[in-house]
N, C-alpha and C positions, 0 to 999 in steps of 0.2 A: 722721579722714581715712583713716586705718588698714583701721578698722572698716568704713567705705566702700569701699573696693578689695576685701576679700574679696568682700564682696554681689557686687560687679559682676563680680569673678572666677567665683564660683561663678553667677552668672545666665549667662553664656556658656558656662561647662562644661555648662549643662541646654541652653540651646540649640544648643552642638553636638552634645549627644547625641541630639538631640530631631531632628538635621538629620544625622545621622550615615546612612548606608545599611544596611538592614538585612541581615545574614549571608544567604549563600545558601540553609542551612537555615532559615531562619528566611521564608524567600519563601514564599510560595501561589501556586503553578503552573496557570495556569488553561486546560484545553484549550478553544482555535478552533477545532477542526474542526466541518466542517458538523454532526454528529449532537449535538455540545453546543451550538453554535450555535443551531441549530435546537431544542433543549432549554430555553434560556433560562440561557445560561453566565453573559450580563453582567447576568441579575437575581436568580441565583446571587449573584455579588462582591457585588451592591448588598445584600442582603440578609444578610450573613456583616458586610460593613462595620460597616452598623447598629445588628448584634447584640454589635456588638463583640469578634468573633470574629478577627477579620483587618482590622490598617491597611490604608488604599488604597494607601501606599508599599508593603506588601509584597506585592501583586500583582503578578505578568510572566505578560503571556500568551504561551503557545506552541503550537504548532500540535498535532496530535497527539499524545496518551497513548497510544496504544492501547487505549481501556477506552471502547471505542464505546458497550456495553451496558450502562454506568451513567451516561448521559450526563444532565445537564450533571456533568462531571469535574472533580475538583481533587485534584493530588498537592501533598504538604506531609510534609517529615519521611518521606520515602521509603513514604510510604504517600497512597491513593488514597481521596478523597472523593467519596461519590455526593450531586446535590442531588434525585437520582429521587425519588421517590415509592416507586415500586417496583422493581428489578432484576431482570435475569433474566441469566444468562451464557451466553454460546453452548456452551457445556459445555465438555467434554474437550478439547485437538488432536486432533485426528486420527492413529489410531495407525497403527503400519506393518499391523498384520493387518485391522483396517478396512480402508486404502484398497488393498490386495491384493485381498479379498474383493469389491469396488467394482470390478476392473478397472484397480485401480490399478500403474505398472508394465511396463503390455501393450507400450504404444508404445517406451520406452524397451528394452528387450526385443525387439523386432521391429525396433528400428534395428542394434543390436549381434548379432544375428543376421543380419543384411544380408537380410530378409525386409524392410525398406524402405531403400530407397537413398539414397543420400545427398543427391544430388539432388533426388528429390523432398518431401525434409525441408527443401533450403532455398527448392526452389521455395513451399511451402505459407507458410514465413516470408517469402515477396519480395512476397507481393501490398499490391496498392495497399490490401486492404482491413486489413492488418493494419498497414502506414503508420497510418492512420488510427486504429485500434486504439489504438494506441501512442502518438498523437500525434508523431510524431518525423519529419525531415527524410526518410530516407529509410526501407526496411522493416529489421528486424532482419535479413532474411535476406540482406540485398544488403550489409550493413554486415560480415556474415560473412565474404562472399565477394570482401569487397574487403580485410578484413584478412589472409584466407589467403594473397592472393595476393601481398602487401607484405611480409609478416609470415614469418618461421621459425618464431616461437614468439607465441601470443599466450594472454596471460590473463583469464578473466572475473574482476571484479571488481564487487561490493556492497557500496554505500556505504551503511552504517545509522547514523544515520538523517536519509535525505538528502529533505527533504521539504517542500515549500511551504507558508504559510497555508491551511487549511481542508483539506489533503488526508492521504488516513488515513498514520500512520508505518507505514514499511516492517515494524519489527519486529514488526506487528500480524498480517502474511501469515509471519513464518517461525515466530512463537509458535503460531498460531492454523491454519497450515495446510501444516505442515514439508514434509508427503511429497509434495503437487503442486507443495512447489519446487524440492526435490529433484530428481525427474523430470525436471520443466522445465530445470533447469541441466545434469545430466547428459547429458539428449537435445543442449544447446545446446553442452558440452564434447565431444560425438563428430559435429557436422556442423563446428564450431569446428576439431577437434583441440589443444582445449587440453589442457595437462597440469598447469593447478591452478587451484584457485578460491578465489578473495582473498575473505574478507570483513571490510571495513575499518567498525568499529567506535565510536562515541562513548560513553566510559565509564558512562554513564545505560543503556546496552542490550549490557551486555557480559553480563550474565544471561540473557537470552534468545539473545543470537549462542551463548555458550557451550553451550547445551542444543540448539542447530540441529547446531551442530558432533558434539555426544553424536549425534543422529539418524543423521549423514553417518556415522559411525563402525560405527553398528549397521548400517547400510544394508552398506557394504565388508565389511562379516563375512559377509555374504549373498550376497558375488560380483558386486555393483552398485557401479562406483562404482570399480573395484578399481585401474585406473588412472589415478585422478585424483590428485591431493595438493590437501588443505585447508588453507587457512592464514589464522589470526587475526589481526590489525592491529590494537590499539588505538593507535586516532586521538591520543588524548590526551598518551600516555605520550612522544611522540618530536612531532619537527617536522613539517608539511604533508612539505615535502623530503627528509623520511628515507624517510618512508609512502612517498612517491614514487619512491624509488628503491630501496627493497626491493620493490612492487609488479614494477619494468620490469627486477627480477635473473634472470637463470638462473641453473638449479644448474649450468652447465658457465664461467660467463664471471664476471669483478669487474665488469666495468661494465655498465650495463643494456643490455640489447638488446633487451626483451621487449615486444609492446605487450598494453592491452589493452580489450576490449570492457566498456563500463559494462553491467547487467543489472541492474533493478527488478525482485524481487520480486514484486511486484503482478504486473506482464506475466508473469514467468517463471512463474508458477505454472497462468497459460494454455497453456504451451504444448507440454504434449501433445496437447493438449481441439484449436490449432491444425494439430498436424501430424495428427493424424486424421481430421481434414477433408479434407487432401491437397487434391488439384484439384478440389475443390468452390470453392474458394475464388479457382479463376484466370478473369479472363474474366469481362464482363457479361451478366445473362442480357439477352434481348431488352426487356424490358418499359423497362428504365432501368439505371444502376447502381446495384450493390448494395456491401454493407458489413458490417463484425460487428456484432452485440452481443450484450453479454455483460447475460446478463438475470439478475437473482437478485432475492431476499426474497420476496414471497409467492405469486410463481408455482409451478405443480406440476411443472414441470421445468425447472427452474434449468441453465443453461449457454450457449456461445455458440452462436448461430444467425445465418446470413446472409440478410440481408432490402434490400428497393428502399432505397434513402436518402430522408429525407421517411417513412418509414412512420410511422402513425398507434401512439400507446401501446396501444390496442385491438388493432390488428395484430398487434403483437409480444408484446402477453400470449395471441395463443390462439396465436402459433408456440411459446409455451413452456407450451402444454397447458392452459393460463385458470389462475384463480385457486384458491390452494389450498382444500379445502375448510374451513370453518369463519371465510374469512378474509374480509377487503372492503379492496376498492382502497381508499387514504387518498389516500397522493399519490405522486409519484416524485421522482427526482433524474436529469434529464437531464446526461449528461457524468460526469465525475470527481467526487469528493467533493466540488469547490472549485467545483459548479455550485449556483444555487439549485434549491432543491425546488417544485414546480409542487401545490397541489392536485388532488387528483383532477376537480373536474367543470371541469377544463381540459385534461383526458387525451383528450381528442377535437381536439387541437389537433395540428397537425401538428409536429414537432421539427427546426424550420431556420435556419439562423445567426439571422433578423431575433428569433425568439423568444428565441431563447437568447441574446440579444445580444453574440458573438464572432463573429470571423470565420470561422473552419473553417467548413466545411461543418456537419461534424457531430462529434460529441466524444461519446467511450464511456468508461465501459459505461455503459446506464441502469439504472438501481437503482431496483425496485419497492417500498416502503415499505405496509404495512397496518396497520391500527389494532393488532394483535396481533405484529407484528414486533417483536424486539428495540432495532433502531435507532430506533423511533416514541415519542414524548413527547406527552401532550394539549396543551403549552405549546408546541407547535411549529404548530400550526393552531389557537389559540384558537378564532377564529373560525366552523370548521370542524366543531370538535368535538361531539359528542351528545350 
């Protein structure tokens, strides 16, 4: 009888081990964003399962890696799995003496020189079209001007990484593209007047906050920047409640008094590209209204351009100079990264709530994808493919 209660002991010990959760390291992280998505993420799992490389219990999917350009993605053991074929990486960041040489800087510069006023820096962030832009209640620029005037003190704050099913993580724009966020935040710290900028961290991207922060430092050695204060946050280390109320301190008071403005990355890194526009951007022209977008991949001049609402994909690639050479339309991604991607011989279609099946009107940027673009997988248009 003895003999019998170990077996049965020890048969429960396997199967609570066997039923047990496996360690966090011990997970396969599998990115949702659209570009693995669109890569073939969950025939990625299915095929690692099979091989016996990874139990189905130790999969969690989550939204963004930031590692667009080996998509379908899988981090595991703090390092990063490609299911590509082949890989290509967007290279380098972008350094400070690139995007100086680029023009980079001008605007920012021409605010703090009051060669642009302040004024018409928030006028350029109040349009309806940058509403839309942004997707947000109202425009960043009217959200400014309504904390100035409530407000003594307010601060920008970036929550990393604060970011929905299928849309790229934030830390993807300050790894990948520091000095037009930089700019962006700075211009938006001197029409703001803010005197610091939060960036509130989850311990997975304190690597990357930390090396944004190196940039802000080298940038203030430069005489940019030189009255702001930076300040790090890990999310993790303390309570929601603490973050919170070291975020709303001043340096002159104990209890908070401070508010302040949320600011994505993503947007902020537009917005010099926006205030340079100025009052091109206010006012419809006659034909209809008009709106941004922000055009990239393999158009031959990538950036925002204001066009009718409804414009055809054909439109908006010869306002961004046609196709680059060597390249051919595949398909696009109408709206944010959490839109589907449309095949090309359906780029003759017009881009209006009924197609894109949400209610906005219209939802940016549109992202032009080519057979030769980084973000493009043949698993993502079987169908499609050559």
């Amino acid at each position: 009888m003895l003999h019998d209660d170990s077996e049965a002991r020890a048969d429960d010990e396997h199967a609570s081990s066997q039923d047990a959760e496996p360690a966090d390291e011990d997970r396969a992280r599998v990115c949702v964003g659209l570009p693995c998505a669109l890569a073939g993420a969950e025939q990625f799992c299915h095929s690692l399962v099979e091989s016996g490389l990874v139990r189905s219990d130790e999969i969690t999917r989550e939204t963004c890696l930031a590692q667009c350009w080996r998509a379908p993605a899988i981090g595991r053991d703090g390092r990063i799995y490609s299911g590509a074929c082949e890989t290509s990486d967007f290279g380098p960041a972008e350094s400070f003496e690139q995007y100086c040489a680029s023009g980079g800087y001008g605007v920012l510069k021409s605010c703090l020189a009051k060669r642009r006023s302040l004024e018409s820096v928030l006028c350029a962030l109040s349009s309806a079209a940058v509403r839309l832009f942004e997707k947000a209640d109202a425009p960043f620029g009217v959200r400014i001007r309504e904390l100035r005037a409530r407000y003594s003190t307010v601060k920008i704050v970036m929550l990393i990484d604060e970011h929905g099913p299928g849309e790229m993580a934030q830390s993807f724009f300050l790894a990948q593209f520091p000095q037009r966020v930089l700019e962006g935040l700075l211009i938006v710290a001197h029409a703001l007047g803010a005197p610091e900028i939060v960036l509130c961290y989850s311990r997975r991207h304190e690597s990357a906050c930390r090396k944004f922060y190196k940039e802000f430092l080298f940038l203030k050695n430069r005489g940019l920047g030189a009255n702001v204060r930076f300040t790090l946050i890990d999310a993790e280390s303390q309570s929601e409640q603490q973050s919170l109320r070291q975020i709303c301190l001043t340096s002159n008071s104990e209890e908070p008094s401070a508010s302040a403005l949320i600011a994505d990355p993503e947007f902020v890194a537009w917005v010099p590209e926006i205030v340079a526009t100025g009052d091109a951007l206010d006012g419809d022209a006659a034909s209809g209204p008009q709106t941004l977008y922000a055009l990239l991949g393999c158009v031959s001049r990538p950036g925002i351009y204001k066009a009718p609402v409804f414009s055809t994909v054909h439109e908006l690639i010869a306002l961004a100079g046609g196709i680059r050479a060597g390249e051919s339309l595949h398909s696009f991604v109408p709206g944010d990264w959490d839109r589907v991607a449309l095949p090309a011989h359906h780029s003759n279609l017009r881009v209006d709530a009924e197609i894109l099946g949400h209610t906005e009107r219209m939802t940016f940027p549109i992202v032009f994808i080519s057979k030769s673009d980084n973000l493009q997988r043949q698993t993502a248009f079987p169908s499609f493919s050559n």
